[in-house]
VOPAGU-2260 file (C-alpha; in pm, 1 decimal, decimal comma):
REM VOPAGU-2260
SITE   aa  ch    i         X         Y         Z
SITE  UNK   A    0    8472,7   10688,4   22730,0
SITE  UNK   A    1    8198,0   10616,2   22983,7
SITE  UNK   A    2    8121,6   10930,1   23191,1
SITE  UNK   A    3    8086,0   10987,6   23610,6
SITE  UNK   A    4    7804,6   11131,5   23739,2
SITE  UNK   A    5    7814,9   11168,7   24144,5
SITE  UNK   A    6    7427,8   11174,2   24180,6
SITE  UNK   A    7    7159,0   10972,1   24079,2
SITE  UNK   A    8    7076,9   11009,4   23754,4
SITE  UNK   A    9    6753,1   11102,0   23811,4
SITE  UNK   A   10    6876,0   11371,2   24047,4
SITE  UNK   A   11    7092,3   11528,3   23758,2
SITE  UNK   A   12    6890,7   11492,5   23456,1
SITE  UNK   A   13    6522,2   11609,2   23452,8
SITE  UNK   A   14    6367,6   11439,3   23162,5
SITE  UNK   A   15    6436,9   11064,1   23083,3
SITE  UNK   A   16    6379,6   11025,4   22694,6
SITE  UNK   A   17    6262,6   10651,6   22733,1
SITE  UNK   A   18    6271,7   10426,5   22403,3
SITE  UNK   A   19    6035,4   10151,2   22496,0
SITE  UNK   A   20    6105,0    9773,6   22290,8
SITE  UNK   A   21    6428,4    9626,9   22477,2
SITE  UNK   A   22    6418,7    9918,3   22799,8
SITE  UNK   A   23    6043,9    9922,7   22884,9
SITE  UNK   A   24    5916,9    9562,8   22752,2
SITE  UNK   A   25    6044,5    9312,6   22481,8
SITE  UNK   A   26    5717,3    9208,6   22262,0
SITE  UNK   A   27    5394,3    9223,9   22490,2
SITE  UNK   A   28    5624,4    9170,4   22822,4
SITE  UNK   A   29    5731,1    9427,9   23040,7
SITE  UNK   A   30    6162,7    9410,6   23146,3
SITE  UNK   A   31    6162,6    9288,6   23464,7
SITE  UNK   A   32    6142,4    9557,8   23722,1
SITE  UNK   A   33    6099,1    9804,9   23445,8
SITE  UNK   A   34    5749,9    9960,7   23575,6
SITE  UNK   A   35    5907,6    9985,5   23952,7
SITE  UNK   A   36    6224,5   10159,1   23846,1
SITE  UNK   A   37    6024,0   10439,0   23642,7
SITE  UNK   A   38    5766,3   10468,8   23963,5
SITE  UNK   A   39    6044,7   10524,5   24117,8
SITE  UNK   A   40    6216,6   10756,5   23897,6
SITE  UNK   A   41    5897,1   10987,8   23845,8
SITE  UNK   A   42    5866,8   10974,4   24237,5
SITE  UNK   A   43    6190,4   11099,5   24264,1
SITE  UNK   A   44    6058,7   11429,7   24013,2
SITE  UNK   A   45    6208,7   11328,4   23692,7
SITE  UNK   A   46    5993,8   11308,6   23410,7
SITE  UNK   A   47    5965,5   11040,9   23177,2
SITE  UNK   A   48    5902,3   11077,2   22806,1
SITE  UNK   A   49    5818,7   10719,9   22562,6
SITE  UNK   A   50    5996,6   10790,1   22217,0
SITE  UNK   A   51    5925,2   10539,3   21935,1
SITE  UNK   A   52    6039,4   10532,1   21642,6
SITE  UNK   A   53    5732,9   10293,8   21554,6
SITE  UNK   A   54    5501,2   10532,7   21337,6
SITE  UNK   A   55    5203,1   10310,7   21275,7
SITE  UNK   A   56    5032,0   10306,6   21647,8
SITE  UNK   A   57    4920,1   10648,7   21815,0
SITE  UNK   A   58    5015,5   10785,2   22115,0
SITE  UNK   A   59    4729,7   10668,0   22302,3
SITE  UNK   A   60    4752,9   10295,2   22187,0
SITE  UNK   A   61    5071,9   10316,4   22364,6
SITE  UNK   A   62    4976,7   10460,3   22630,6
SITE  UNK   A   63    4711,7   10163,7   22719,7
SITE  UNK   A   64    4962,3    9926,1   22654,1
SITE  UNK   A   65    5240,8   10079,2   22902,7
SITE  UNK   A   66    4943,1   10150,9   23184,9
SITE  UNK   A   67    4827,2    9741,5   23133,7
SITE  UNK   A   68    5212,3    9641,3   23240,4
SITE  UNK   A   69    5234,1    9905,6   23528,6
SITE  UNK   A   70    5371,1   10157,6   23402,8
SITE  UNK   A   71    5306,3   10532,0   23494,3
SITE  UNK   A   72    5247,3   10693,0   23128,5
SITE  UNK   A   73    5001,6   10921,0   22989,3
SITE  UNK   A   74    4893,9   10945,8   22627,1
SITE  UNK   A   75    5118,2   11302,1   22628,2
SITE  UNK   A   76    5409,3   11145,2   22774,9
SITE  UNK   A   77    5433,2   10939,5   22433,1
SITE  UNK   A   78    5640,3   11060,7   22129,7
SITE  UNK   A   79    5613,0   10916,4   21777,1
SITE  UNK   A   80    5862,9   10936,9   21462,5
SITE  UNK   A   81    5508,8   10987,1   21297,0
SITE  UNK   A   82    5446,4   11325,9   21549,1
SITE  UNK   A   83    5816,7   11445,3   21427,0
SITE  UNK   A   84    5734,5   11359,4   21106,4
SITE  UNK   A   85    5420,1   11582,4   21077,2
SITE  UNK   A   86    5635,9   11862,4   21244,4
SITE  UNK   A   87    5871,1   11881,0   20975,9
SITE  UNK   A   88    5548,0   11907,3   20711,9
SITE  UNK   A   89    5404,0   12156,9   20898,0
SITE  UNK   A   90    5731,9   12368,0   20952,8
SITE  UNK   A   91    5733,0   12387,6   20547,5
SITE  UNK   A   92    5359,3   12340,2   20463,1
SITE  UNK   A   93    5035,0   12594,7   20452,6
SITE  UNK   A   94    4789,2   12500,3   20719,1
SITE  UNK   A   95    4530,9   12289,8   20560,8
SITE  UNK   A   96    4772,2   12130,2   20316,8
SITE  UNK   A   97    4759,1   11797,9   20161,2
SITE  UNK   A   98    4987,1   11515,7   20274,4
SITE  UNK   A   99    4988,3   11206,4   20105,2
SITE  UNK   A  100    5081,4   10906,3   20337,2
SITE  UNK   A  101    5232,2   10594,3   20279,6
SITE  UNK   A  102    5148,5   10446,4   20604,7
SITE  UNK   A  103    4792,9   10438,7   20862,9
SITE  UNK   A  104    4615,7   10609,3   21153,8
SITE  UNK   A  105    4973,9   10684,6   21339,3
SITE  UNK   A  106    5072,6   10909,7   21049,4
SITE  UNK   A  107    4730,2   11019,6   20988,7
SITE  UNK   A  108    4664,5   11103,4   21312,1
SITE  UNK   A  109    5032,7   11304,0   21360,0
SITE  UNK   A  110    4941,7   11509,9   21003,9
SITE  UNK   A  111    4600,0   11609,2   21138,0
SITE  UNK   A  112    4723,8   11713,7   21504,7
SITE  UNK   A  113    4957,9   11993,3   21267,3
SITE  UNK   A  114    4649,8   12104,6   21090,3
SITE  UNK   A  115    4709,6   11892,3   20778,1
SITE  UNK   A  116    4542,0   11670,5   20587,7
SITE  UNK   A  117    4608,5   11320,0   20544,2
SITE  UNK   A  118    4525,0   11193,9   20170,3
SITE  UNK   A  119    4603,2   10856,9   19966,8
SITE  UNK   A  120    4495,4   10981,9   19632,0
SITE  UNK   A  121    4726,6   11165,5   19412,6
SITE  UNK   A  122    4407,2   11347,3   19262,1
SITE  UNK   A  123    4347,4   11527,7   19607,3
SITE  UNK   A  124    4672,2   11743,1   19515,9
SITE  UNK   A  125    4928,4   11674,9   19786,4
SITE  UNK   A  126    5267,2   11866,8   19850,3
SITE  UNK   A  127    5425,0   11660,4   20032,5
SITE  UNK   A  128    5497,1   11266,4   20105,1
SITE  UNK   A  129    5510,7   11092,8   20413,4
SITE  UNK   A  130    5577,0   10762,2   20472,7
SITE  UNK   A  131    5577,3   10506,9   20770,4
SITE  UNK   A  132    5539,6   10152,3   20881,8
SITE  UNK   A  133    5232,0    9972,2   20871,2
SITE  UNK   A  134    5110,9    9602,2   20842,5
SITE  UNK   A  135    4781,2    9652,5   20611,8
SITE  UNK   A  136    4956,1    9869,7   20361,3
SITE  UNK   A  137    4853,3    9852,5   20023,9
SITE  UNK   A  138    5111,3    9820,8   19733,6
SITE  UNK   A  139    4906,8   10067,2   19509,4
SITE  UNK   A  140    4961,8   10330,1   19799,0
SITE  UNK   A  141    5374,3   10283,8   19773,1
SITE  UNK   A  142    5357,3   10289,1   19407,8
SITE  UNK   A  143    5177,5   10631,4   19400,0
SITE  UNK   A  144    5364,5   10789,4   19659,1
SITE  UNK   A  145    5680,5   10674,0   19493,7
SITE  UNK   A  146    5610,5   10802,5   19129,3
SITE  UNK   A  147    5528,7   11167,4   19354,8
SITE  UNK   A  148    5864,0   11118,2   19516,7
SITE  UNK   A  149    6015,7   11043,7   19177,3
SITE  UNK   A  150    5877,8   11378,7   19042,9
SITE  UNK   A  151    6026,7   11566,6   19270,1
SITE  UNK   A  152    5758,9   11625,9   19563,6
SITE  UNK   A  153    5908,3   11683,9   19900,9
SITE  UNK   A  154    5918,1   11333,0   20131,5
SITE  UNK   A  155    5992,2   11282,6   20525,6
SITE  UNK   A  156    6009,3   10934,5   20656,6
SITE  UNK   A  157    5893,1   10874,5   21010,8
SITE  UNK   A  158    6245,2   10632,8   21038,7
SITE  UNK   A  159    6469,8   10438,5   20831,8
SITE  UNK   A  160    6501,8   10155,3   21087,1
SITE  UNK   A  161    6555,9    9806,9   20838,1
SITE  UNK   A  162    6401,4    9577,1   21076,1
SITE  UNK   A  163    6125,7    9574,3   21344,2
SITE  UNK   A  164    6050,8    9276,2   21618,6
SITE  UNK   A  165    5766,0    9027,6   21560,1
SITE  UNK   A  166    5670,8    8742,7   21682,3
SITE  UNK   A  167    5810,9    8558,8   21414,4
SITE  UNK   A  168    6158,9    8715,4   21463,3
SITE  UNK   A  169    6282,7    8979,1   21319,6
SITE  UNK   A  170    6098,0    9110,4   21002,3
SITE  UNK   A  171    6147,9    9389,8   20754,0
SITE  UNK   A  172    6093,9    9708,6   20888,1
SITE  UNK   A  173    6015,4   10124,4   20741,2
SITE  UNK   A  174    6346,4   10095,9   20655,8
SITE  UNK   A  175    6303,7    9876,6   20342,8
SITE  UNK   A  176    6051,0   10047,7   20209,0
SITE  UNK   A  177    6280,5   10396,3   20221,0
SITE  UNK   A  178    6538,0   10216,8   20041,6
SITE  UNK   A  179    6297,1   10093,8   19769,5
SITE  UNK   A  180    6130,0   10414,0   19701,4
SITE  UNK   A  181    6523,2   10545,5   19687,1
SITE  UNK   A  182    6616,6   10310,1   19430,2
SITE  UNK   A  183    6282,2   10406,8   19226,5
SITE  UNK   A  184    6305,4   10774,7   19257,5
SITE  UNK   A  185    6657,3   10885,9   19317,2
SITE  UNK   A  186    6583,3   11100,5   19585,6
SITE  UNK   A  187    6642,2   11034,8   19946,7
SITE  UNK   A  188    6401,2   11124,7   20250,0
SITE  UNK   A  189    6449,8   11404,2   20536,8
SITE  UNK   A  190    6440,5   11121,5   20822,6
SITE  UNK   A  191    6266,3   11236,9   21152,9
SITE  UNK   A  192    6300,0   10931,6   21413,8
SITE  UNK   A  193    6607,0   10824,2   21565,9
SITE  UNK   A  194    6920,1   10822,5   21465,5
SITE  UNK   A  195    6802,8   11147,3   21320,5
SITE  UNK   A  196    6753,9   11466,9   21597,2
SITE  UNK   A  197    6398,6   11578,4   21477,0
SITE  UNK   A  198    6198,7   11302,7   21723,6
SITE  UNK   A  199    6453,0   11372,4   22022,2
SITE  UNK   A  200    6407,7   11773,4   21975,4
SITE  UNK   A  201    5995,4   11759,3   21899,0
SITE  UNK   A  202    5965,8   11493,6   22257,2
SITE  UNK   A  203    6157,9   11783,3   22473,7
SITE  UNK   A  204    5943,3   12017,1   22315,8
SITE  UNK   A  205    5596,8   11850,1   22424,2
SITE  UNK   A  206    5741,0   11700,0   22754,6
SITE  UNK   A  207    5944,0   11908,4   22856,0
SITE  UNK   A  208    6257,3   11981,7   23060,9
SITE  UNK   A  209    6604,4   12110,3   23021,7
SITE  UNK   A  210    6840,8   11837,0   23124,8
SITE  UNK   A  211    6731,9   11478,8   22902,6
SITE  UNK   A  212    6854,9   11210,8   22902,6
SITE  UNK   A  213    6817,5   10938,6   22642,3
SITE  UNK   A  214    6765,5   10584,1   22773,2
SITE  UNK   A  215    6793,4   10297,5   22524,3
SITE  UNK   A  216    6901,9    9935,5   22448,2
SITE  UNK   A  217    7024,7   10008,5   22041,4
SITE  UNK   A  218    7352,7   10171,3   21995,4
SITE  UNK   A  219    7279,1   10246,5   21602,8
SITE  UNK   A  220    6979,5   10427,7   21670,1
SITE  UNK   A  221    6878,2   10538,2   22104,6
SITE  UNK   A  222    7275,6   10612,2   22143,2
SITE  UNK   A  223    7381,2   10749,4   21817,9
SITE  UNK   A  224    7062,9   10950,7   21789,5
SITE  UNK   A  225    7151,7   11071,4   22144,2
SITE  UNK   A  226    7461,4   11174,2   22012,5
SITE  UNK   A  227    7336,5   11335,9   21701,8
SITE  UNK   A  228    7099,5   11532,7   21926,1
SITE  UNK   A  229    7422,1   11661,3   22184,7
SITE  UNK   A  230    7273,9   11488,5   22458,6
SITE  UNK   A  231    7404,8   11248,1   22750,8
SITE  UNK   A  232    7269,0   10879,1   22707,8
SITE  UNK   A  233    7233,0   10601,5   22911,5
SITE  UNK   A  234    7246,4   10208,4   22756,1
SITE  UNK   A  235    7104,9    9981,1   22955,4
SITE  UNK   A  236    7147,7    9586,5   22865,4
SITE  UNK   A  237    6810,7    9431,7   22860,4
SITE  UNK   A  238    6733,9    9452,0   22477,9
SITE  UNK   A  239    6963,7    9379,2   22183,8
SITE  UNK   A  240    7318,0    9514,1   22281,7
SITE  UNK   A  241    7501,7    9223,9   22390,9
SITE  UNK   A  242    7889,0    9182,0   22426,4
SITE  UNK   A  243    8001,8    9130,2   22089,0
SITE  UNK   A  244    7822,7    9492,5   21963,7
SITE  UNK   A  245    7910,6    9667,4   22266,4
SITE  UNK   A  246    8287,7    9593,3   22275,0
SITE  UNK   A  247    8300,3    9706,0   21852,5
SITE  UNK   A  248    8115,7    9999,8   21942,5
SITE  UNK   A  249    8250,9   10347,0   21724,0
SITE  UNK   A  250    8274,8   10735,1   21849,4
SITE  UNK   A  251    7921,0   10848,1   21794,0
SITE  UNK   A  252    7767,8   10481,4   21941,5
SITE  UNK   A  253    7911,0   10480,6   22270,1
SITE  UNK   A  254    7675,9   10601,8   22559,9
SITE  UNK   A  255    7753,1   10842,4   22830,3
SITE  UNK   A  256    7640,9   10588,7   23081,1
SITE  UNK   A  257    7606,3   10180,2   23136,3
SITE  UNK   A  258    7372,0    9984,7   23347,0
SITE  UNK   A  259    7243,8    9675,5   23290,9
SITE  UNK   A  260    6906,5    9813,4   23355,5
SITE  UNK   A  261    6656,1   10053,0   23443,4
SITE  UNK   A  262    6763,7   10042,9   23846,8
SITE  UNK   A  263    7043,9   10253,9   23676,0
SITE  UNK   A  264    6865,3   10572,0   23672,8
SITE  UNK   A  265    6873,5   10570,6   24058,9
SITE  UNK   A  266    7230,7   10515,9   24130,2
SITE  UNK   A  267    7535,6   10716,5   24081,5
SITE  UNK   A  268    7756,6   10618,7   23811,0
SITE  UNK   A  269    8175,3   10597,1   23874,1
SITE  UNK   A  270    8400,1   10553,2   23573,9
SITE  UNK   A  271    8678,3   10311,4   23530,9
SITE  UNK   A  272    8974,3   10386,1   23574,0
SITE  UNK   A  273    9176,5   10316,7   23238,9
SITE  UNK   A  274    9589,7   10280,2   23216,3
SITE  UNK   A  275    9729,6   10195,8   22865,7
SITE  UNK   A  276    9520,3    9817,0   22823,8
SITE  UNK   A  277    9390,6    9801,5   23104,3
SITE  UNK   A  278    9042,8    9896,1   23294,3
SITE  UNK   A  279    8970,6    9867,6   23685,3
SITE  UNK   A  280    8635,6    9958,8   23891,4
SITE  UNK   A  281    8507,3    9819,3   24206,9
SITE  UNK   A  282    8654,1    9489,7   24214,0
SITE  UNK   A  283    8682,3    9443,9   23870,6
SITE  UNK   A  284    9011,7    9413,2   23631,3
SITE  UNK   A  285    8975,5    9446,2   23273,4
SITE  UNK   A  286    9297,2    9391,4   23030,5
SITE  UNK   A  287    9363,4    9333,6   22663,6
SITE  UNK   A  288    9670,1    9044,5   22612,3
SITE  UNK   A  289    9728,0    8980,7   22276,9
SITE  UNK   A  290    9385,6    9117,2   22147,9
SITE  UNK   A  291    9215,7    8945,2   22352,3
SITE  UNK   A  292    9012,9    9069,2   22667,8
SITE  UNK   A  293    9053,0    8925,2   23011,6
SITE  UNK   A  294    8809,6    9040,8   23299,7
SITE  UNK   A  295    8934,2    8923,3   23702,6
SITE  UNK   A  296    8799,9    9018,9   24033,8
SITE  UNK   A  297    8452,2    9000,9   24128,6
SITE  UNK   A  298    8120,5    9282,5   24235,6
SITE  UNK   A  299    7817,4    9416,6   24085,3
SITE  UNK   A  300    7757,2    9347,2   23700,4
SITE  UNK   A  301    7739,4    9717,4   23633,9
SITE  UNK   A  302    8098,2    9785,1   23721,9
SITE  UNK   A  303    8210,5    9485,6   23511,5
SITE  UNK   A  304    8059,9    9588,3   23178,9
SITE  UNK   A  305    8191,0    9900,9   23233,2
SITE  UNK   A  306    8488,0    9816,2   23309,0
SITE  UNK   A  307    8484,9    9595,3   22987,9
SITE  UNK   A  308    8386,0    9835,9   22768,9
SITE  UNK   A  309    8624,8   10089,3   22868,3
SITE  UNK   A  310    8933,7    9860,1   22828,0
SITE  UNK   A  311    8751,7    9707,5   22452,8
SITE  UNK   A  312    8723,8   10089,1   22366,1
SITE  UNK   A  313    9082,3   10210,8   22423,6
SITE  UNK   A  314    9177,0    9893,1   22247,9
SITE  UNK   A  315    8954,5    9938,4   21947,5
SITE  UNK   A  316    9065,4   10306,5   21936,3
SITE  UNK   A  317    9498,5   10220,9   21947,0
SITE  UNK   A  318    9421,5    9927,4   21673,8
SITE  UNK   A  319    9147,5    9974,1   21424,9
SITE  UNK   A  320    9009,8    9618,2   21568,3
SITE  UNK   A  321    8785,9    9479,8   21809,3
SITE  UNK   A  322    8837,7    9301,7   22085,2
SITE  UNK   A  323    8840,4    8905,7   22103,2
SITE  UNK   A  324    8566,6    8864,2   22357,1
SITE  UNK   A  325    8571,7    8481,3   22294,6
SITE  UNK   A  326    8451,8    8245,6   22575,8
SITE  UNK   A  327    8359,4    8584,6   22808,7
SITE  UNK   A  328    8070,6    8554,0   23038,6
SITE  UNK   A  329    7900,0    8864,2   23178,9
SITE  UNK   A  330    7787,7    8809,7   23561,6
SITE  UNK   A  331    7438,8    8828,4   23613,8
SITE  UNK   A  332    7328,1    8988,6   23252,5
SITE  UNK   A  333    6966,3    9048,8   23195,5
SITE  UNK   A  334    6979,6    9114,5   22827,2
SITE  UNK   A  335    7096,7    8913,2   22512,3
């Protein structure tokens, strides 16, 4: 259930662990009021860390395109699956070794920062295979890395995440190539972005800090990775958890805390208060009758997804089934 935390958030936690489409910006677009409430936050002393699971663009390119929508972040304040990636190589690799790399300048960049060299030529003699998203890969590349896979040569994947945004919609993502180079070879991939711990543990290591906190918008991958790591998260509702996910959300998905955005890290956060089916926080009444979930009263839109949440959880937890959240409208919801 959600957590209480008396303080600001950025008063009890020291690092925010910040993952970027749906918290920071959605496409090109920064969230609304997303650049004030991390001025704010790093004002206040906490320091703020970008983790992306998206291996193909460097830290730097990120780094530009966070500082163009106001945002206060410096190419070492950015963490790539590709940069956990290359740690894992390097933790079982000579210096100097070869790496071949099913993906572009993000993973080739990551391999050479650990003192390893990126190749896409099975003749150069790699040990190892890495592979990651990018949108000029060439098929010859995936076969060759796949037939080293197949014969047994050690492979990491920068993420397993099955779809990415575009501005087409929604489009295939790292994830689909894992699974085909699965099928092919048999053999599955040590994973280092999120769900996975590896890209949480390398950004606390370059950042720094001893109290994170994970920030996010996914439940399958910012708050189960948070999880998966042992550290406190905070979901905030301006990317692609709406109602329907949240209230069917499972033991290792649910966050620590709830806002509906950023302006979360400065406030305290009070837990509902939760009796048999039913869920209460400033001003707000949430109660399963019949399976179905009723919300009265009236306050801030923090308190009532909380408030629904807590009352779909203990539901979902007694019966095996989620909530009917049928004809519900949030107040003031910023997200999808």
């Amino acid at each position: 259930m959600l957590q209480r935390c008396e303080r600001p958030l950025w008063s009890a936690y020291d690092l925010a662990l910040l993952d970027l489409d749906g918290v920071v910006y959605v496409g090109p677009e920064s969230v609304s009021g997303a650049a004030q409430h991390l001025t704010d936050a790093q004002r206040a002393g906490m320091h703020l860390a970008y983790v992306t699971n998206n291996a193909s663009r460097t830290p730097s390119a990120v780094a530009d395109h966070l500082q163009a929508l106001g945002v206060p972040a410096a190419p070492g304040d950015v963490v790539t699956s590709a940069q956990a990636a290359a740690r894992l190589l390097a933790d079982k690799l000579s210096p100097g070794a070869a790496v071949f790399v099913i993906g572009g300048t993000g993973l080739y960049d990551a391999v050479a920062e650990r003192g390893l060299r990126g190749v896409q030529d099975p003749a150069d003699r790699p040990e190892a295979v890495v592979s990651g998203y990018h949108p000029d890969l060439r098929w010859r590349v995936v076969i060759e890395g796949a037939v080293l896979v197949r014969n047994g040569m050690h492979w990491v994947a920068a993420n397993t995440d099955l779809t990415m945004p575009t501005s087409l919609g929604e489009a295939p993502g790292n994830g689909a190539l894992v699974e085909l180079v699965e099928r092919f070879s048999g053999r599955s991939p040590e994973v280092a972005g999120k769900p996975a711990a590896p890209l949480f543990e390398e950004t606390v290591r370059r950042v720094g800090g001893e109290r994170p906190l994970v920030v996010g918008d996914r439940l399958d991958t910012d708050i189960e990775g948070a999880a998966n790591a042992g550290l406190d998260s905070l979901l905030v509702l301006t990317g692609v958890t709406g109602l329907d996910q949240l209230v069917a959300a499972r033991g290792g998905r649910r966050p620590t805390y709830l806002a509906v955005d950023l302006a979360g890290l400065g406030q305290p956060h009070d837990a509902p208060q939760v009796e048999d089916a039913e869920a209460r926080l400033d001003g707000w009444t949430a109660r399963v009758l019949q399976g179905r979930l009723e919300v009265t009263g009236e306050g801030q839109p923090d308190a009532w997804w909380r408030v629904v949440a807590s009352a779909a959880w203990r539901h979902l937890d007694s019966t095996g089934d989620p909530v009917d959240v049928a004809g519900l409208r949030p107040p003031g919801h910023a997200g999808r």
